[in-house]
Each structure stands twice: as structure tokens, then as C-alpha cells.
N, C-alpha and C positions, 0 to 999 in steps of 0.2 A: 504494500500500500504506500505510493505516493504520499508523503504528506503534505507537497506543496500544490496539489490539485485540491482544490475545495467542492463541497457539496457533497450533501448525505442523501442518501436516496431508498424508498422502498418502493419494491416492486411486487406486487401483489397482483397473482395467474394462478387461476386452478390447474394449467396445464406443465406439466415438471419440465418438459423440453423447452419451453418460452423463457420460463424463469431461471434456465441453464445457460441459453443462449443468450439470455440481456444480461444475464450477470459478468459471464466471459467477456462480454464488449465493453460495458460501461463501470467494471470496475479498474479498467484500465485508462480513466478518464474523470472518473469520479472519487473522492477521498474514502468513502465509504461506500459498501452497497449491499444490501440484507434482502432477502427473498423470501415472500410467505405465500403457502397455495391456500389456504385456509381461509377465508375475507371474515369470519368469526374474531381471527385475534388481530384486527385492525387497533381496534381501541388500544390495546397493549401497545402496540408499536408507536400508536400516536403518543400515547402519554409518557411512552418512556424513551423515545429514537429521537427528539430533536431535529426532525428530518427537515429538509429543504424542499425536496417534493415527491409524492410518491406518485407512479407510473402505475394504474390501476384498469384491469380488466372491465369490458362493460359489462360482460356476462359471463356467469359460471353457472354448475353443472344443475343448480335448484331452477333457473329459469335460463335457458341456454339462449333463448333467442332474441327477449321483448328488450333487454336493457335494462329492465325494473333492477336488477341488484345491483347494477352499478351507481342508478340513482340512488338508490337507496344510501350507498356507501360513500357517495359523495356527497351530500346530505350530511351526515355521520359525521366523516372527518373534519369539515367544515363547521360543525358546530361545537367539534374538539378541539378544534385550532382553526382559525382562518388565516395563520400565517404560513399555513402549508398551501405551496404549488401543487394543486393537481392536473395531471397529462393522463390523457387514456390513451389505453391499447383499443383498438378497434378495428374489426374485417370491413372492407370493402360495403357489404349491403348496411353498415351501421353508420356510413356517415350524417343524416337527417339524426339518428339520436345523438351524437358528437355534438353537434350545431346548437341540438337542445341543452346537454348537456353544459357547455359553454355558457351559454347565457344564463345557467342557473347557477355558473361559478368557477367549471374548469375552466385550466389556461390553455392548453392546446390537446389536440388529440394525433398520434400517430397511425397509419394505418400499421395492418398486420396482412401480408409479411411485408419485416420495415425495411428501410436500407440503412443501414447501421450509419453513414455519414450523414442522415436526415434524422435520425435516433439522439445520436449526442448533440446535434445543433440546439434543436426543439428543447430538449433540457436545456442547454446552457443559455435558451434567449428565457425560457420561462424564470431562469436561476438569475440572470440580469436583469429582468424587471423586474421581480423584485425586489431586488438588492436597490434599484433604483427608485421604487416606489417608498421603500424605507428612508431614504437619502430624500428627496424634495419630489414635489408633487408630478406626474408626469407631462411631457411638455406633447401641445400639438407638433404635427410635421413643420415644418419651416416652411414656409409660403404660403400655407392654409393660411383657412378664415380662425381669427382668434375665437377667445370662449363667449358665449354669445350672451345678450343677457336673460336668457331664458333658461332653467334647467336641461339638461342633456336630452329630456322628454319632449320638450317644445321649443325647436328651431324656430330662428331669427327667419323671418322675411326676406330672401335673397334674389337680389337680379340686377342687372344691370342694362337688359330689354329698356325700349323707347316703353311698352305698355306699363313694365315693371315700375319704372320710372316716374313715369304718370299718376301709377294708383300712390306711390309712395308719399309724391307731392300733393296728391288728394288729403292722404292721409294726413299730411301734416296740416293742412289748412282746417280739416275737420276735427280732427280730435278733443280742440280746447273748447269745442262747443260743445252741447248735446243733444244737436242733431240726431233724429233716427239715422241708423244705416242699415238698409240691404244688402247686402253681399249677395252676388250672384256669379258661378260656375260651376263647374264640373268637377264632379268626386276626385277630391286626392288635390287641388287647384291652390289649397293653404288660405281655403277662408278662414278657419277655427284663427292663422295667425294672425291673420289683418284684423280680426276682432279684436285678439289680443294685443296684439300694436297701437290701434288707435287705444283701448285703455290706457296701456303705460303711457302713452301720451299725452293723455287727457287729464282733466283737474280732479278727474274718481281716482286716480292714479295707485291712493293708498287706501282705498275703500275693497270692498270682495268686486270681485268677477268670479259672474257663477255661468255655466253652461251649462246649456238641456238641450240634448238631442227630442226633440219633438217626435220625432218618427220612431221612437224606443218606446215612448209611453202608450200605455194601452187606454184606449177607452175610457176606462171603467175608472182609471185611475188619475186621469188628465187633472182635473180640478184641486182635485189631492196632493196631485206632485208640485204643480204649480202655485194656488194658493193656499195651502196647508189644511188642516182639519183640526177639531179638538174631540177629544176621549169621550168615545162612545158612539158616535157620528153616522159608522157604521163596524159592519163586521170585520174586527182585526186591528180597529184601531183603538188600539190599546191604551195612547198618551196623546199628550197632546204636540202637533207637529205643525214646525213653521213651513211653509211652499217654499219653494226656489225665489218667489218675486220678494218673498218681503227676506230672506238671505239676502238678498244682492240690496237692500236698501240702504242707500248712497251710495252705491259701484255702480257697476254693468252688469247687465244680463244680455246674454248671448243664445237667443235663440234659433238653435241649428236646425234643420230640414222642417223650417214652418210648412214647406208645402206639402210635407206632409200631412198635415194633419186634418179632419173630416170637420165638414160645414159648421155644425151645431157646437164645438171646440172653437172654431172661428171667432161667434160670434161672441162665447163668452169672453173670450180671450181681450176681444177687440172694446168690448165695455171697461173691463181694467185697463188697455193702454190708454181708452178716452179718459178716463175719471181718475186715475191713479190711484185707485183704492181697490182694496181688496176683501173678501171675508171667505175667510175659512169656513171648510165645508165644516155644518151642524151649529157653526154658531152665528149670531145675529147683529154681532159690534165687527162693524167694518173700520178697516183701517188702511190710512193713508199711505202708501209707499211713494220714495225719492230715487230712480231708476233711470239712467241712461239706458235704450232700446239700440241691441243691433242685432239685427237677422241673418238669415243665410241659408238657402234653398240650391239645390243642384237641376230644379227642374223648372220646365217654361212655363212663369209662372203668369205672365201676361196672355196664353194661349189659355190656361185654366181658368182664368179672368173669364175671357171669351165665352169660354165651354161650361160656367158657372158653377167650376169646382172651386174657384177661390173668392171669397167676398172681394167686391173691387173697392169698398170702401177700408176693409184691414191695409190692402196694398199702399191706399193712401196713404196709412197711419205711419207704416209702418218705414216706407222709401222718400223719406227727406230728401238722404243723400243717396246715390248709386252706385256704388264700386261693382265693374265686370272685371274677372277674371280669367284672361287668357289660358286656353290648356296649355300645356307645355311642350305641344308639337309646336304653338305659334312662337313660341320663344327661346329656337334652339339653343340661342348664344349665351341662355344662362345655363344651358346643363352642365358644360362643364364644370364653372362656378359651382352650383351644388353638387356636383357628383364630391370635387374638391373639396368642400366643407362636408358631405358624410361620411368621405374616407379617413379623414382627420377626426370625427365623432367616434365612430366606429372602432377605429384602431385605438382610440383610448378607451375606448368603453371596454373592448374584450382583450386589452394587451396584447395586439398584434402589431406584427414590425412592417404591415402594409403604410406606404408615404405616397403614392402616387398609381395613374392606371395609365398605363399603356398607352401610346399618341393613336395606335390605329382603333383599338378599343374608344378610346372619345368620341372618335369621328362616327365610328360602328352606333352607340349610344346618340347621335346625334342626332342620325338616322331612324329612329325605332320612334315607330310612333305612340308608346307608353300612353295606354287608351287609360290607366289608371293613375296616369301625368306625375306629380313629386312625388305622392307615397309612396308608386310603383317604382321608382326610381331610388327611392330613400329602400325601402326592402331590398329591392337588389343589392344595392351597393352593400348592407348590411351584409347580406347571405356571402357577399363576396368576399368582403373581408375578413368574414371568419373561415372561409373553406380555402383561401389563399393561400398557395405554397410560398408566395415569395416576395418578397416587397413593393413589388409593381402587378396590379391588376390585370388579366389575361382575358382575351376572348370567353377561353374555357372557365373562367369562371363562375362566365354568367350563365351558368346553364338554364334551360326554359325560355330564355329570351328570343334564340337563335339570330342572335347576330348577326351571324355571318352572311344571311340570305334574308336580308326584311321585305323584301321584295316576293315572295316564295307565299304565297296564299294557299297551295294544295298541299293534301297532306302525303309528307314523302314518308310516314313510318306510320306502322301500326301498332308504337307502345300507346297505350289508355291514355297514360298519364298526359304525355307531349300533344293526344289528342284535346285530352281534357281543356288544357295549356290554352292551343289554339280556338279552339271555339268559345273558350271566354273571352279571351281576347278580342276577339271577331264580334263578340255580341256587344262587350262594353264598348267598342269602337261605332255600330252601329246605334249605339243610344245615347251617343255623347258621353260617356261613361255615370248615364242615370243608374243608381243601383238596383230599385226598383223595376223598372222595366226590362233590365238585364236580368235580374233576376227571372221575372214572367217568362221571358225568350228562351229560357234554358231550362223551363221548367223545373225550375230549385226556390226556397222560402229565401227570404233577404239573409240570414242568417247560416244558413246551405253555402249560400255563395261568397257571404264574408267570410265562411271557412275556409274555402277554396283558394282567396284571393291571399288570404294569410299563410295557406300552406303553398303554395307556388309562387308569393312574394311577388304579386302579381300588383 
């Protein structure tokens, strides 16, 4: 044993030839190196080995195939120490659990069979970010966009687009008033952030911003969510409960896919924006709320007007101001820009040594007409950076996307999935990316196809 290599390491296989084979490599590399097939005496090793990181199986011989035990034990270690690095062992069909498991805390995963020069790297970058995360905070890439002032959850506003530009300069001329606003475009378009922009901009600035997706609520419950209820009201309501309007009293309230929601919800709704008074459902003493109003619909809302699915007097109430929002086919020249600020997101979030993607990949991405515009784009990038071999972003990648051929409408394979892939695509392109409608088209529930669009990063 080396003693001037550093780093202790366990590796924990229920299979004796693995645990034979990583030992002979990486104790030639590493200061220390202990091997257990047993994942029962984890704990023991955690509390007593001082390890740096341990290299851990997804599956053993109790559930061989789902990955449950490796959750489970990653889980485990992490709640014994969260100063241990963990790296998985993982076959080829487990990479989708890797990806998972990653975002619930591991730091990289190796396939199986490794290549031993791709073996001791993966440790030594897992073993220096840490080391570096202990030393000062981590830094973004050098040329990215700095840390934004939104939580790592809710990206900044980006673009540099003539549209982009325009909304931005709206934004700043409306904010300090309290003007209604409408926000209007297409799924994935970053209305929820233009809400949030013109708040922090605005004189509510240090008051709540509350959001309701409108199209979430059910029926039955609409009144209740919104203007609150008191104990007894009806069945379940147990205490007494303030709505969303009178929370947000002196901030913003952000209501998301108003056009969703059914006539007779409309109108009541539309007598609180008139009156700015509220009363909870079962009781009798109405009460005044102080509310900035901003909306944001994905659907045509002045055709429903027409078609007298939406009250045209709400529309009044509601669009003072008007922000459209461009999908992100009309404003190629900021993808790179964002691709750049979620690769720099991304790579801090899951401690990866990705800094940059590829110049023909940008152009590739330029191309693609991302029927599901920023999120679709923010997902990918995500997926990418965590399944990347190497510090610059690859075609291969971005699997699902198909890059390489955007042009290419027929289907050249008959895996499901890539079918799957393309017929959503195809639908949400056809509906302006309404989810709703896309939904109807593909005979799936809204909720069918938000799975979907989550599982293929769509």
C-alpha cells in the first residue's frame, strides 16, 4: 500500500469476481481498498471505515433487476454520513435508474463491464469534488451565466432575441405599477418566470407571490382553494382554511392556465377580481383583499371568447397589460445562451465536470424544433449532463431528440419507445404545444402525458 496515494474506498458486489477485479485495479491507485458482498454490513463499514467513497452495486441477488436495493442503500449511507461519495456499479439496461439515482444523491455511476482507465478517473473527479466542495463553494464554468437570482428551481428570464428584449422592456415599465397582466404562450415558453420577474420588480416585491395552477383544481374544490373555507363548511373540512387570494394579500397572485377553467368558476372568480373581496366558503363576513393580478393561459383565449367558452368581460378584467410569448423555434439565437446557463446549472447541481457542448451539437439544437420550447430544452440539457462521458456535450447525448436528422418525419425504427418519442412530439407540434389538446390527440389524460413528457425529457 502506497501511502502517498490518498483515498479510502469500499466497494460493495454481491458478485466475488467484481469485487476481485476492482480490488486488483484500484488498490493500486487508491491508499486503501476493503470489499464486502454482503450490502447487510454497510452500516458497519460506514461507521467504522472513514471512507471517501464507496463504489456500490444497484442490484443484488434479493431483487436482481428493479434497483430497489441499491436505493434503498443509498438512502442508508447517506443518512449515515452524507460526506461519503457514492459511485454505482451499473449494467448497460440500468442506466435510466443511475440518472435516478443521481438526482437522489449519487455522484456518478460506472457502467459494468468498466474500462479500468474510466474506473479510477470517475473516482478521482468524485474524490476532487469533494475535496473541493469542503475547501469553498463550487464555482460555475467560466463564461457561463453567473448565479441567478432565483433559486436553482427557478431560472432567470434569458435572451437576448429582439422579442426577448421587448417583453423585458415591457416588463420593466410595468412592474412598478399594478397593472393586470396576461401572459400568453405556449407550454414550456417561461410564463410562470415573467410572473415572477415582474414581482421582484415590483413595489409587492417583499410581500408573498402565491401561484395556482387553475387547471389542477377540481371543481368541486375551486372556491375552497381559492377563497378559503371555515370548519364545518362541508365534508373534510376539518379547520378553518385561508384560499390562495387572501395568502397572497399584498403580493401577487399568479394565476396559471385560467383558460382552463369552466364558465360558472369564471364568473365567480370575476366578482372577486371586481370587488376585491372575498368570503370563504360556509361563512358570511366577507373580507377585503390587496392583490396584484397576473394570469397566464397556453390556449386561444380570444377564439374561446368567440366560441363563448370564456367570459369576455373576465378577459377585460383580467389583460390591462399583454405580454406574448414567443416559442423558442422563433428565437433560435437564445438557445445557445440557455443551453449555456443549464449546462452550468446542471453541472453544479449533480457534480459533473461537463463546461461546454459541442459547436456542431449547438447548431444541431438550433435546429430542432422543441415543440415543448425551454423546459424541453432545460430537460434535455439536464439528462445530458448527467449521462455525459466527458466534458463537452455530444450529439449522442441527447438521445430521443434525434438530432442528427430533424428533418426525418417517418418512422425509420420500430423501438415503442422512439415511437412513443415521435408522435408526441408530432402532436405537441401540431397544437402549438397546448397540453390539453395534445393530450385529447393521443388519447392519454393530461396527466398520462405529463408522465410521458417527464420520462423522455420531452
Amino acid at each position: 500500500m502506497n501511502p502517498n496515494i490518498e483515498g479510502k474506498i469500499l466497494i460493495v458486489d454481491d458478485d466475488a469476481g467484481v469485487l476481485s477485479a476492482a480490488n486488483l485495479l484500484l488498490k493500486r491507485h487508491f491508499r486503501q481498498v476493503d470489499t464486502e458482498k454482503n450490502p447487510l454490513r454497510i452500516p458497519y463499514w460506514v461507521n467504522n471505515g472513514g471512507y471517501d467513497i464507496i463504489l456500490l452495486d444497484m442490484n443484488f441477488t434479493r431483487d436482481i433487476n428493479s434497483g430497489k436495493e441499491g436505493f434503498e442503500w443509498l438512502d442508508k449511507i447517506l443518512d449515515l454520513d452524507p460526506t461519503i461519495s457514492v459511485v454505482l456499479f451499473t449494467a448497460y439496461g440500468d442506466i435510466e435508474m443511475a440518472v435516478r439515482a443521481i438526482k437522489l444523491g449519487a455522484k456518478d455511476f460506472v457502467l459494468k463491464p468498466w474500462q479500468n482507465e474510466k474506473l479510477v478517473d470517475t473516482l478521482r473527479n468524485a474524490m476532487e469534488i469533494d475535496k473541493e466542495k469542503k475547501a469553498t463553494k463550487i464555482k460555475m464554468p467560466e463564461g457561463k451565466i453567473k448565479k441567478s437570482s432565483y433559486p436553482l428551481s427557478e431560472h432567470p428570464f434569458i435572451g437576448k432575441s429582439e422579442p426577448i428584449q421587448q417583453i423585458l422592456n415591457t416588463i420593466e415599465r410595468v412592474a412598478a405599477t399594478d397593472a393586470n397582466i396576461l401572459i400568453l404562450g405556449e407550454n414550456g415558453t417561461g410564463k410562470d418566470l415573467v410572473a415572477k420577474n415582474i414581482h421582484q420588480q415590483s413595489l409587492r416585491k417583499d410581500k408573498p407571490f402565491v401561484s395556482v395552477d387553475l387547471g389542477a383544481i377540481a371543481e368541486s374544490l375551486f372556491e375552497s382553494e381559492l377563497f378559503g373555507h371555515v370548519k364545518g363548511s362541508f365534508t373534510d373540512a376539518r379547520e378553518d382554511r385561508i384560499g390562495k387570494l387572501e395568502e397572497a394579500d399584498g403580493g401577487t397572485i399568479f394565476l396559471d392556465e385560467i383558460g382552463n377553467i369552466p364558465l360558472p368558476m369564471q364568473a365567480k372568480l370575476l366578482t372577486v377580481l371586481q370587488n376585491r373581496i372575498i368570503t370563504r366558503v360556509g361563512s358570511n363576513k366577507p373580507k377585503p383583499i390587496d392583490i396584484r393580478l397576473i394570469c397566464a393561459t397556453n390556449k386561444a383565449v380570444y377564439k374561446m371568447v368567440a366560441d363563448n367558452q370564456f367570459r369576455q368581460d373576465l378577459l377585460y378584467r383580467i389583460n390591462t397589460i399583454e405580454i406574448q410569448l414567443p416559442p423558442l423555434r422563433e428565437r433560435k439565437e437564445d438557445i445557445p445562451l440557455l443551453a449555456d446557463y443549464f449546462v452550468a446549472v446542471y453541472a453544479k447541481k449533480y457534480n459533473r465536470p461537463v463546461a461546454s457542448l459541442n459547436s456542431t451539437v449547438v447548431k444541431q439544437i438550433q435546429k430542432h424544433h422543441w415543440p415543448g420550447n425551454v423546459r424541453e430544452l432545460q430537460h434535455a440539457i439536464e439528462r445530458a449532463v448527467i449521462l455525459s462521458q466527458s466534458d463537452t456535450l455530444q450529439a449522442e447525448d441527447f438521445k430521443g431528440l434525434r438530432l442528427a436528422n430533424e428533418d426525418a418525419h417517418t418512422l425509420e425504427t420500430l423501438q415503442l419507445e422512439e415511437m412513443e418519442i415521435l408522435l408526441i412530439k408530432k402532436a405537441l407540434q401540431k397544437h402549438n404545444g397546448n397540453i390539453t389538446e395534445t393530450a385529447r390527440e393521443l388519447g392519454l389524460t393530461r396527466a398520462s402525458l405529463y408522465r410521458r413528457l417527464e420520462k423522455y425529457a420531452i
